[in-house]
C-alpha positions in Angstrom: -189.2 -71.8 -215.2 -189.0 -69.7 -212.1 -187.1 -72.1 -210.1 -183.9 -70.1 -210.2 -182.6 -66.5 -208.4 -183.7 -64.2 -210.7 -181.3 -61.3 -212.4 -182.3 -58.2 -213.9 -180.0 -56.1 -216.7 -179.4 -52.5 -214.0 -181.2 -49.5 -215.4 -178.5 -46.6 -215.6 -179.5 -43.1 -214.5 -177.6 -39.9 -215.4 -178.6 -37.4 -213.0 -177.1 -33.5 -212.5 -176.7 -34.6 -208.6 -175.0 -38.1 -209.7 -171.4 -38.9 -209.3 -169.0 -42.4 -210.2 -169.6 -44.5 -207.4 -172.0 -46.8 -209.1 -169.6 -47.4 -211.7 -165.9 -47.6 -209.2 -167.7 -49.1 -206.1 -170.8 -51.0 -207.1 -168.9 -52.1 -210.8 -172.0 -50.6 -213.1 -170.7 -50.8 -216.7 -170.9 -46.9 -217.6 -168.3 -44.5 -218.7 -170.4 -41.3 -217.3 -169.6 -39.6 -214.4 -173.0 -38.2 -213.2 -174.1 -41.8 -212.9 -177.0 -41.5 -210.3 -179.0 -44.2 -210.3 -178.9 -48.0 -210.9 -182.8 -48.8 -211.0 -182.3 -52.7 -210.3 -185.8 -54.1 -210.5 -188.4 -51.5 -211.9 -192.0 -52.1 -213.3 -192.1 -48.2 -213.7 -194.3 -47.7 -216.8 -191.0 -46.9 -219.4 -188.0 -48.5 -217.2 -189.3 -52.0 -217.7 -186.4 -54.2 -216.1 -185.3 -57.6 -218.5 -184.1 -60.4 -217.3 -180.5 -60.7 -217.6 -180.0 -64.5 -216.5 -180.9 -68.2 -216.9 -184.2 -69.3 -218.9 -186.1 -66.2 -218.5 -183.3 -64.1 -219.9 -184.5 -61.8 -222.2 -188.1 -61.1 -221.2 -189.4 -58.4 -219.4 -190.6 -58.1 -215.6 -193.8 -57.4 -217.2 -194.1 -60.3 -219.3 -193.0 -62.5 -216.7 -196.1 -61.0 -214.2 -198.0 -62.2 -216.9 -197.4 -65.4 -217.5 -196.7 -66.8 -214.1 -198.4 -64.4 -211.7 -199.4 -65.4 -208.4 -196.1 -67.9 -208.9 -194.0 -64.3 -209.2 -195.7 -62.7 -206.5 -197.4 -64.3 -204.2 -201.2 -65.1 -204.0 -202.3 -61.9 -202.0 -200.1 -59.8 -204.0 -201.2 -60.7 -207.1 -204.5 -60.2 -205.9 -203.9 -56.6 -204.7 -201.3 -55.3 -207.6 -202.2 -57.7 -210.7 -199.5 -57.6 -213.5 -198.3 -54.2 -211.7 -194.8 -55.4 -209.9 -195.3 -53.4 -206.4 -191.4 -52.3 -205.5 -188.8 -50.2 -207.3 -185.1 -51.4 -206.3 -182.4 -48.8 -206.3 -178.9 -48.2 -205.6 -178.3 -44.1 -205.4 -175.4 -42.3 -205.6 -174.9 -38.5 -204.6 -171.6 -36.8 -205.5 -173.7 -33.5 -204.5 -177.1 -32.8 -202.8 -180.2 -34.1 -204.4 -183.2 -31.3 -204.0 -185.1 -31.2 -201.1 -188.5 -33.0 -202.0 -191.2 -35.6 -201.1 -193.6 -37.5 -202.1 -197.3 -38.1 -202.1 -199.4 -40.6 -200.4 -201.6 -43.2 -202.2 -204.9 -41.5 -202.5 -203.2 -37.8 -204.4 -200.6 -39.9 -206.3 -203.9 -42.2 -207.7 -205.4 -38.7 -208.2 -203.6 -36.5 -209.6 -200.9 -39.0 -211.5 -202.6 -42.5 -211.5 -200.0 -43.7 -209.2 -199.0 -45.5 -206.3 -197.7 -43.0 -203.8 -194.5 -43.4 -202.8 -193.5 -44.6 -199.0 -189.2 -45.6 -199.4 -186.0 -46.4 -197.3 -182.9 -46.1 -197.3 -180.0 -48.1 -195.8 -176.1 -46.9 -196.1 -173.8 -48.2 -198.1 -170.9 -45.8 -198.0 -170.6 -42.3 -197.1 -167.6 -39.7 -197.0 -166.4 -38.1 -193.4 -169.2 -35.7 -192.9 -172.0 -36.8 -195.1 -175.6 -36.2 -193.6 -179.0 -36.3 -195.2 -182.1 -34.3 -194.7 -184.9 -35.9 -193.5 -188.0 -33.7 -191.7 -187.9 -30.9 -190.1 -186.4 -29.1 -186.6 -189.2 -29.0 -185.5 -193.3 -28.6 -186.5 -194.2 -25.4 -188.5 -197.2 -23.9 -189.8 -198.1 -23.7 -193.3 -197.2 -20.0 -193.3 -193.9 -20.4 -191.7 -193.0 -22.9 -194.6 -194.0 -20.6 -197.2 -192.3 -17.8 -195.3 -188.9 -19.5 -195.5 -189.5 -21.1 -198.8 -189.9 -17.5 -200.6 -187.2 -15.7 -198.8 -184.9 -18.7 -200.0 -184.1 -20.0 -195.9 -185.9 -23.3 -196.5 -183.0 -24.9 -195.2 -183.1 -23.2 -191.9 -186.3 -25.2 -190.8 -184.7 -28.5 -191.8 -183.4 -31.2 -190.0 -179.9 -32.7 -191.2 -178.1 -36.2 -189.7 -174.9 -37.4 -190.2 -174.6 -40.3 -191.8 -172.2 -43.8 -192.3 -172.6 -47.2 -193.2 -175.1 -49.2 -192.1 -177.1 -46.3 -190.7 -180.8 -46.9 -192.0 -184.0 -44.6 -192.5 -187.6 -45.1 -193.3 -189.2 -42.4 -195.8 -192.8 -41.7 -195.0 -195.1 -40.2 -197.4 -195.2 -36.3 -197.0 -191.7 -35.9 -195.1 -189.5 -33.6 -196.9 -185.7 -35.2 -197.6 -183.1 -34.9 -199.5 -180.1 -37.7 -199.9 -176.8 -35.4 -198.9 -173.5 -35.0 -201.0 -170.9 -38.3 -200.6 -173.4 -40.6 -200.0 -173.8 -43.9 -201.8 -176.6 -45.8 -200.2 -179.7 -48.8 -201.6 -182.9 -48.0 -201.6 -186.1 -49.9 -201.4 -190.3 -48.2 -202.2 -193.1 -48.2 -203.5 -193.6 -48.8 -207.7 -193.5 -44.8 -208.0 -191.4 -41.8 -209.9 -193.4 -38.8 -208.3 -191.7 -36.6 -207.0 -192.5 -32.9 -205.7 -189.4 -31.1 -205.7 -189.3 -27.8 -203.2 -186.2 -26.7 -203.2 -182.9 -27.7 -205.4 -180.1 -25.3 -203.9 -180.5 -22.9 -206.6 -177.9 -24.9 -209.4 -178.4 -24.6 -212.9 -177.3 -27.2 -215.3 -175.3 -26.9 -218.3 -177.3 -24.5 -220.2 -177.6 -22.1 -217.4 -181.4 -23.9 -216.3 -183.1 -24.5 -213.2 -185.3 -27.3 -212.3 -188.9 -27.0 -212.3 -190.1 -26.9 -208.5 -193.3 -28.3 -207.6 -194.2 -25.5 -205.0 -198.2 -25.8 -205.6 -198.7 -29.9 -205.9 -196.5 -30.1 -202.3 -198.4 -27.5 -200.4 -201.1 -30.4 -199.6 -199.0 -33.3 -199.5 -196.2 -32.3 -197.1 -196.0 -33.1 -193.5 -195.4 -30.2 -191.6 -195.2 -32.1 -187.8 -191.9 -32.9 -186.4 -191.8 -36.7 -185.9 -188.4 -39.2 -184.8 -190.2 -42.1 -186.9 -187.2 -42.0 -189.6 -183.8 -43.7 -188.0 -184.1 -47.6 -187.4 -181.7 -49.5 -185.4 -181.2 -52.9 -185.9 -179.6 -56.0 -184.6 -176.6 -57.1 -186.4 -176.7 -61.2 -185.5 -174.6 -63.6 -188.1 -177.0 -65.9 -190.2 -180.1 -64.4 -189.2 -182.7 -62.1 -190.4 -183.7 -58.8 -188.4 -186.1 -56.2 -189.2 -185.0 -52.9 -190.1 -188.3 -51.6 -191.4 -191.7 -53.0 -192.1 -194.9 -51.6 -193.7 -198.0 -52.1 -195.5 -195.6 -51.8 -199.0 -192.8 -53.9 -197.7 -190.6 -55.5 -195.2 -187.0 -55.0 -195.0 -184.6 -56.9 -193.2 -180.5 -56.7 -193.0 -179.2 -61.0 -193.5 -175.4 -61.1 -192.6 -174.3 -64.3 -194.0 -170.9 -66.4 -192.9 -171.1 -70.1 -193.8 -174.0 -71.2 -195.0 -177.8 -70.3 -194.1 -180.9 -72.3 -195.5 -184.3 -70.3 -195.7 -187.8 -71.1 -195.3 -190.2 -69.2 -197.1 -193.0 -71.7 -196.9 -194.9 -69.4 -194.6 -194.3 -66.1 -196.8 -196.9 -65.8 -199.7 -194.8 -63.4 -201.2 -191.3 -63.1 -203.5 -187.9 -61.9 -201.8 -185.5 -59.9 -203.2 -182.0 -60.1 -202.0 -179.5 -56.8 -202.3 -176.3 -57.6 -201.5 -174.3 -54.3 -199.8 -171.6 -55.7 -198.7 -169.2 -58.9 -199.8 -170.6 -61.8 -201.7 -172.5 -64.6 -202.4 -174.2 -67.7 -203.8 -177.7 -68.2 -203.6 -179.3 -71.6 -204.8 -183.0 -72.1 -205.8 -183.3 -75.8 -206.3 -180.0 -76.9 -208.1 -179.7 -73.2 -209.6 -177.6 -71.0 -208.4 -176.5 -67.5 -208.7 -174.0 -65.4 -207.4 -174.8 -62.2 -206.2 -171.9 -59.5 -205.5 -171.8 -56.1 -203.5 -174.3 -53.6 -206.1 -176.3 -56.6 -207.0 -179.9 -57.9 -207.0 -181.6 -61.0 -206.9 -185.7 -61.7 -207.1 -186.6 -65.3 -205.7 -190.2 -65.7 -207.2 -192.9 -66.5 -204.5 -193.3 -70.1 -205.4 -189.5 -70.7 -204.2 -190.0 -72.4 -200.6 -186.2 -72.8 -200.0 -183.3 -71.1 -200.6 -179.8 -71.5 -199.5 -177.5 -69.0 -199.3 -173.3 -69.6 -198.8 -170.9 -66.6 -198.3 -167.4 -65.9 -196.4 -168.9 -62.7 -195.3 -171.4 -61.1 -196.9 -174.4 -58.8 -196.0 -177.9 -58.9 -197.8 -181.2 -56.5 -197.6 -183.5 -59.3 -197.6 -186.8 -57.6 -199.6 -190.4 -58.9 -199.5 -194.4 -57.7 -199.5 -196.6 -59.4 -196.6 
């Protein structure tokens, strides 16, 4: 039953920062335009994703954990997460700035929230002339020059923005403060996690004239106040082959450009893959099954899969997994 690429029905976000790129770029089926988020594989405890595809189509992500477990995940996974599926898969799109926030590490997100923290990155997809992000600051602070700046309302004076375009890529730790910036469409691949501690949200209001709640107290102890360059990660761009971009104790990322046909061995890898495509199209073929995976789309292999070939004209894939 899990010898087939996987599909999961997107889970549609409306957010106050979100814009209509998801829907005119990426081909999400939604008539809003403050579409924010596509949330394509989530085991997030309310945004269960269902299979979309094939003989599993229909049941949950949870039900499938499950029934076939280690053959899902991988042996060592399922030994360290159980039925809990350890990545959330995203596609993000910011027609203005999202707030300026960050997120705990493991041991106060178990704490305070019974959660895994929440360690991300983010790869490029499209961004307008002029786009940048936040991530980090300009330099180390002290906890009194934060708070200084954060109560006089010049937060964004200690911050550190990049310019931004595709194919650029950056690796979230826990504790650095970020914010995705306006025009910027981009994938994103972390931890099983929606906590969030929001500092600063550029002082907008929504429709009914409210402001956000800010999180000023739970960051105070979970923010990273040292400059570090840890966040941009180059990579090597070589046809039919796998390169790291970013790799962690959560997960691995690598970017696949595909032209022709390419034939993967995960015999080695006691772990699923997941394969987001940001650029072209593709088939991939588990077995006899196929399934063809377009620009905006997901696929989950299950760990089980050994081989899996993949035939494009041009196409470029995150290629997803948990060592």
């Amino acid at each position: 039953m899990l010898n087939y690429p996987i599909k999961f029905e997107p889970i549609l976000k409306e957010k106050i920062w979100g814009g209509n790129k998801l829907k005119n770029i990426l081909n999400k089926n939604s008539s809003r335009e403050d579409l924010g988020e596509s949330w394509e594989i989530s085991g997030v405890k309310g945004d269960i994703s269902v299979v979309q595809n094939g003989a599993l189509k229909g049941q949950t992500l949870n039900a499938l954990l499950e029934k076939y477990k280690d053959g899902l995940l991988g042996k060592k996974n399922f030994k360290k997460f159980g039925a809990e599926f350890p990545l959330l898969i995203k596609f993000i799109d910011a027609k203005t700035e999202l707030s300026v926030q960050l997120h705990p590490h493991d041991d106060i997100a178990k704490k305070r929230h019974d959660s895994f923290g929440k360690t991300e990155m983010w790869y490029i997809m499209q961004a307008d002339e002029g786009a940048e992000i936040n991530v980090g600051f300009k330099k180390s602070i002290s906890k009194e020059e934060y708070l200084e700046h954060l109560s006089s309302g010049k937060i964004t004076e200690l911050l550190n923005f990049e310019k931004v375009q595709k194919g650029d890529s950056f690796f979230i730790n826990t504790g650095k403060v970020h914010a995705i910036g306006a025009g910027v469409l981009l994938a994103e691949i972390q931890q099983t996690s929606d906590i969030t501690y929001r500092i600063y949200d550029w002082d907008r209001v929504d429709a009914e004239g409210n402001s956000r709640e800010l999180h000023t107290d739970l960051a105070l102890d979970a923010i990273d106040f040292e400059r570090k360059d840890d966040f941009k990660r180059g990579y090597e761009r070589v046809e039919n082959q796998s390169t790291n971009i970013a790799s962690c104790e959560y997960f691995t990322t690598n970017f696949l450009p595909v032209k022709g046909r390419v034939a993967k061995d995960y015999s080695q890898l006691d772990s699923f893959v997941i394969y987001m495509c940001v650029s072209g199209e593709a088939e991939v073929s588990v077995d006899d099954n196929s399934e063809k995976i377009v620009q905006g789309q997901t696929l989950l292999i299950p760990a089980e899969n050994n081989e899996v070939q993949i035939t494009s004209e041009d196409a470029e894939l995150l290629e997803v997994f948990v060592e």
